[in-house]
Each structure stands twice: as structure tokens, then as C-alpha cells.
C-alpha positions in Angstrom: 59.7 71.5 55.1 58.4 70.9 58.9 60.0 72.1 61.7 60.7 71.7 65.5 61.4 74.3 67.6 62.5 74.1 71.3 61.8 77.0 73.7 59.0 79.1 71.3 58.5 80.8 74.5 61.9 82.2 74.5 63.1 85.8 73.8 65.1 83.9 70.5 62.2 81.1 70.2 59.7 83.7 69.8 61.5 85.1 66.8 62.2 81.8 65.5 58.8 80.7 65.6 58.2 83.9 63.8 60.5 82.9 60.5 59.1 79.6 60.8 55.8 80.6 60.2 56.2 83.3 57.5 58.6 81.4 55.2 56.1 79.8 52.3 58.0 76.7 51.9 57.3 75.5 55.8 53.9 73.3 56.3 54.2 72.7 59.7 55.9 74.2 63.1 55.8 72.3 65.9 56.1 74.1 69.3 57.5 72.5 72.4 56.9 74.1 75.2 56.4 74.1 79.4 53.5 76.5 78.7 51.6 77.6 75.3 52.6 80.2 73.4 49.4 82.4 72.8 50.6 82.5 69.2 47.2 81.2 66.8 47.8 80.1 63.4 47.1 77.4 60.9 50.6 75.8 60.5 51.5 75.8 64.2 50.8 73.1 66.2 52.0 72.4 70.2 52.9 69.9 72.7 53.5 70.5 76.0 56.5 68.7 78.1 56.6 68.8 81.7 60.5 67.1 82.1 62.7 68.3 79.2 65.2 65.5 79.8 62.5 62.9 79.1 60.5 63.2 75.3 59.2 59.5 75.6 55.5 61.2 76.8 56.0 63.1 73.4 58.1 60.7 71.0 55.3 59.4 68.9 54.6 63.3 67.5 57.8 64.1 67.0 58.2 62.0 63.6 58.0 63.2 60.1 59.9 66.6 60.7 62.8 67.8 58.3 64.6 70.3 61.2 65.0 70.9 64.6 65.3 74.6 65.8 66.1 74.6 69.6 66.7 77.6 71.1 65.4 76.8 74.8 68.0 78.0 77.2 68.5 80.1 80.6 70.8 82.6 82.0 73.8 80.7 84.0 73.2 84.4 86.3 73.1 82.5 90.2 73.5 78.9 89.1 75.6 76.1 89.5 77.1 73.9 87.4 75.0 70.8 88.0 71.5 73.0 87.5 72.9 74.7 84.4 74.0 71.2 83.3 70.7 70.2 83.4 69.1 72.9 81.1 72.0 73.3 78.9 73.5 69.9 77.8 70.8 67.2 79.2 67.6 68.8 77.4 69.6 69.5 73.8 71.3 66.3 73.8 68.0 63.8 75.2 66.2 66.1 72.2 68.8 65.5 69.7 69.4 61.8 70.5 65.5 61.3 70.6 65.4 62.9 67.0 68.3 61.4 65.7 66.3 58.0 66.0 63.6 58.7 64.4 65.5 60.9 61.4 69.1 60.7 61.6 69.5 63.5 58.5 67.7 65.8 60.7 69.0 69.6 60.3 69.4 70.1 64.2 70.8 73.9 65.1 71.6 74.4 68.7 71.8 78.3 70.1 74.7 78.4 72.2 76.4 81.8 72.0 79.6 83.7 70.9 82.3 82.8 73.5 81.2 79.1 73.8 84.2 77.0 74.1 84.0 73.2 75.8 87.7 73.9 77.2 87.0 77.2 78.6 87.1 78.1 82.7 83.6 79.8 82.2 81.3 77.4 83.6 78.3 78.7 80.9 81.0 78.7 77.6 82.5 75.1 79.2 78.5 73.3 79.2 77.2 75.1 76.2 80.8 73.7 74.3 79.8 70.0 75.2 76.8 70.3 74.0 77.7 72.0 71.1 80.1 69.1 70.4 77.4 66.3 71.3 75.1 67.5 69.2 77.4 67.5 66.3 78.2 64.3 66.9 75.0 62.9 66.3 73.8 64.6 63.7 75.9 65.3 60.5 73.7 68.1 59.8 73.9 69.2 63.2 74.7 72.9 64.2 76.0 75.5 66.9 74.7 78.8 66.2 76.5 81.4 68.2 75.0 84.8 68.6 76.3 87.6 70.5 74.3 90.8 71.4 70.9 89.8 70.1 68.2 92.6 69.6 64.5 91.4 70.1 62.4 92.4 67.3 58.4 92.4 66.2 58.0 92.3 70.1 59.9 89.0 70.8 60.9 89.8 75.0 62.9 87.5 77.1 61.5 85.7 80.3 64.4 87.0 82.3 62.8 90.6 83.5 66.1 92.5 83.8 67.0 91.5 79.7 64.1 93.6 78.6 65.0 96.6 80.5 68.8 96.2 79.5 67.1 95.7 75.6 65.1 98.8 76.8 67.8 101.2 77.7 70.8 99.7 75.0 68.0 100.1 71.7 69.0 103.7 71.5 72.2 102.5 71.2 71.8 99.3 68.8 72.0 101.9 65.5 75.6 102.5 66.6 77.0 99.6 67.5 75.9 98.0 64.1 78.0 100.4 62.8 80.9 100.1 64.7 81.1 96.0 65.2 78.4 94.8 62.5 79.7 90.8 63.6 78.5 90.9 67.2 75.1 92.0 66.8 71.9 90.5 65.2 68.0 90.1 66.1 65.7 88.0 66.6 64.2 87.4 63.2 67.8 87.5 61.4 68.6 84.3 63.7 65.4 82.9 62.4 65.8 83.4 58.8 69.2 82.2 59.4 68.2 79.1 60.5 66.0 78.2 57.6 68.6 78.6 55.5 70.9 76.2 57.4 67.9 73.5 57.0 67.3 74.3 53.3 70.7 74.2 51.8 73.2 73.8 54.7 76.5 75.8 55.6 80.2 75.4 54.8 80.8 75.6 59.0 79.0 74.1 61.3 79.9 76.6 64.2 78.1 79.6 62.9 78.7 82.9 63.9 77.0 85.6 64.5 78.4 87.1 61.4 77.6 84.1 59.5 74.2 84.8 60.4 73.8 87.7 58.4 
């Protein structure tokens, strides 16, 4: 199996990127990124992308891949709708419409989160629910993974500074709270493994939660 995955970079990327390149049964990972991602091995391979909502610069590498992990994303924290619209529904969906011409049986899994809901008065949930739906539109193996309080592990960090503190001061607390409410909290390399799975042998749902995850 070769993969894709969208936002290596990323708190979840990093962790992704991760699975993708311990599990034996993947020959190839291909990164795409804004900026490398210091990671060195024999499988990975990287192309950089300077406008997310265009991949003709990058179409001609992106053939010959069995999955699409994309996990690139932002906090909606201090922006509007239109900006958040940009990052959050026209990068997936140009990526998923540019893979789905070049392999329409692509496994494409799309981290949204757990509240996401394309009817829902939340700006973040409302965006992240359209492209959800998009997304599955296109693909038939297309899917919305939905985490809720993710823990970084094997030093994955987000980009946003105030995450890692909040990780920093709540991992005390993560012990606990698997305990009491083991369906809204995973990590980093669960959602990874996760995903493989999806790609090798599918999923009953194709909105899968954060319990389904584990």
C-alpha cells in the first residue's frame, strides 16, 4: 500500500506519518507539505505546495497511491468564516477531487472532529460538516474521522503554541479521563493506526468516531 498524507507537519500529521511508516505492508508515504518535515527515512518521500487550493504544480506525483490520509487543518480560534473556509473545505475537497481523477477507489479519510455537523450554528462544526459531506461524495471509500480530546504521543506537538502547553498541563490528567469517558479521548498514533485499517479493509460507518477509532 502507498499513502498520501496531508499536513505531516501537523500535531495529528506527525503521528500519522508515524503509523504510516512503521506499518510493514506500506512501500511508500508521500508527504505534502508548506515546509519539510525533518523526518529521514527510506519510504518517505515529499513535495512541497505553496497554494493548497491548487495541486496542478504537484498532479503528475500524486498518481499510483492506494490512500489519502489528510489531516491538515487549523484552529477556527480568531477567524472568519471565509479564511476558515479556505483551509477547511477548499484544500480537502481541491485534494479529493484532484485524487479522485486520477484513482476514483481511493481510501480518502478526512480529520474533522467530534461535534462536526454541516447544519450546526458553530461556524468550525458547519465548514468541517460540508466538507465532510463533499468528500464522501466523491469518493465511495471516502471518510470523516472525528476525534475528540487527542493526546500527542512519541513527541508529535501542534503548531499552535498554546495546544502544547494545554497538552502540557492536561497529561497529568489524560490517565483519568480515559477512565472516566474512554470514547472522547485518543492519541496521535491510535488515529494513525486507525487509519490504516480504514484503507486496508474499510469500516461499516463512514463517520468514525472517536470510539471507533480504538
Amino acid at each position: 500500500m502507498r499513502v498520501i498524507v496531508f499536513g505531516a507537519t501537523g500535531m495529528v500529521g506527525q503521528g500519522v506519518l508515524r503509523e504510516s511508516l512503521l506499518a510493514p505492508d506500506v512501500t511508500g508515504v508521500l508527504a505534502v507539505t508548506r515546509t519539510p518535515t525533518g523526518v529521514s527515512h527510506p519510504k518517505l518521500s515529499e513535495v512541497t505546495l505553496a497554494d493548497f487550493a491548487d495541486l496542478s504544480p504537484i498532479a503528475g506525483q500524486l498518481s499510483g497511491y492506494d490512500a489519502c490520509f489528510y489531516c491538515l487543518g487549523v484552529s477556527s480560534l480568531g477567524m472568519d468564516e471565509a479564511a476558515y473556509t479556505r483551509v477547511s473545505y477548499d484544500y480537502p475537497v481541491a485534494a479529493a477531487r484532484t485524487l479522485a481523477g486520477l484513482n476514483p477507489q481511493l481510501t480518502f479519510i478526512y480529520v474533522s472532529g467530534s461535534g462536526t455537523d454541516a447544519n450546526s450554528r458553530i461556524m468550525w462544526a458547519r465548514v468541517k460538516g460540508r466538507s465532510e459531506n463533499e468528500i464522501m461524495s466523491i469518493f465511495p471509500n471516502g471518510y470523516a474521522f472525528r476525534p475528540g480530546f487527542i493526546q500527542p504521543t512519541h513527541g508529535a506537538r501542534s503548531k499552535t503554541g498554546w495546544y502544547n502547553t494545554a497538552y502540557a498541563l492536561t497529561a497529568p490528567l489524560v490517565p483519568m479521563l480515559r477512565r472516566l469517558a474512554p470514547g472522547h479521548i485518543t492519541t496521535t498514533d491510535a488515529i494513525g493506526r486507525a487509519m490504516l485499517r480504514a484503507a486496508r479493509t474499510g469500516f461499516p460507518r463512514r463517520v468514525v468516531t472517536n470510539a471507533d477509532m480504538h
